[in-house]
C-alpha positions as CSV (number, residue, x, y, z in Angstrom):
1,X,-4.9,-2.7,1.1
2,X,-4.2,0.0,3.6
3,X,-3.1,-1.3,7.0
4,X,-3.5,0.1,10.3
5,X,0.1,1.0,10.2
6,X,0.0,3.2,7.4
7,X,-2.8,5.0,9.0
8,X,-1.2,5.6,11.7
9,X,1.7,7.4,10.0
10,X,-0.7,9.6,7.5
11,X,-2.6,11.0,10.2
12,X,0.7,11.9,12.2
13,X,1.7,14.1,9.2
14,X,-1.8,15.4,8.9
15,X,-2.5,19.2,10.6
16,X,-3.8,19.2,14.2
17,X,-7.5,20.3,11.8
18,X,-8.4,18.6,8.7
19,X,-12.1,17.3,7.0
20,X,-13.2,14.1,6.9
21,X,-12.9,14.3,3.1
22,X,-9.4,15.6,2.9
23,X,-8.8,11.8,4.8
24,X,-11.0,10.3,3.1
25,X,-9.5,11.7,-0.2
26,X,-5.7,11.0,1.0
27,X,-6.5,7.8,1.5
28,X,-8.2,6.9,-1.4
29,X,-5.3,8.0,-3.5
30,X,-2.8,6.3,-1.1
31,X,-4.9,3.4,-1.6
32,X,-4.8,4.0,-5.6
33,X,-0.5,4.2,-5.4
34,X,-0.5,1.2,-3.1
35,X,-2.3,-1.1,-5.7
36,X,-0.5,0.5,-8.7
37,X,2.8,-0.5,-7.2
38,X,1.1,-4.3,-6.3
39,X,0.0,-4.5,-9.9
40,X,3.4,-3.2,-11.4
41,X,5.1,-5.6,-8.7
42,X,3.2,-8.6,-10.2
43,X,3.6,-7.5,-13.6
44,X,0.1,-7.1,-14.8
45,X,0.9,-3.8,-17.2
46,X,0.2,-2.8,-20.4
47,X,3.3,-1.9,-22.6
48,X,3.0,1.8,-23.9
49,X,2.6,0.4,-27.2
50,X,-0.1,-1.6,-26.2
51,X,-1.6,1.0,-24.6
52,X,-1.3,3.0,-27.5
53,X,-2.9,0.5,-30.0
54,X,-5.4,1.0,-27.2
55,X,-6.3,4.3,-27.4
56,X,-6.3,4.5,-30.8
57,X,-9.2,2.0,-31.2
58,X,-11.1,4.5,-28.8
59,X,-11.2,6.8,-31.5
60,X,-12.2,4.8,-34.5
């Protein structure tokens, strides 16, 4: 979850003129990182041969 903090700190390195969607867009990928990293922290991955085995049932 994004906090007001981070907020903060992206729209300091944003230019003085920017759209909404650019935002809207940066934050949805910081947003995106943010919960990768949670996920990885906690362990909930797939190995890449599980992943693999995955993709490969896509195509069958």
């Amino acid at each position: 979850m994004l906090t007001k903090e981070i907020l903060k700190k992206q729209l300091e390195n944003f230019p003085d003129q920017f759209s909404i969607d650019e935002l809207i867009e940066h934050l949805i990928l910081l947003n995106k990182i943010e919960n990768g990293n949670k996920q990885s922290e906690e362990n909930n991955v797939i190995s890449d041969s599980d992943l693999d085995k995955e993709i490969e049932q896509w195509f069958k």
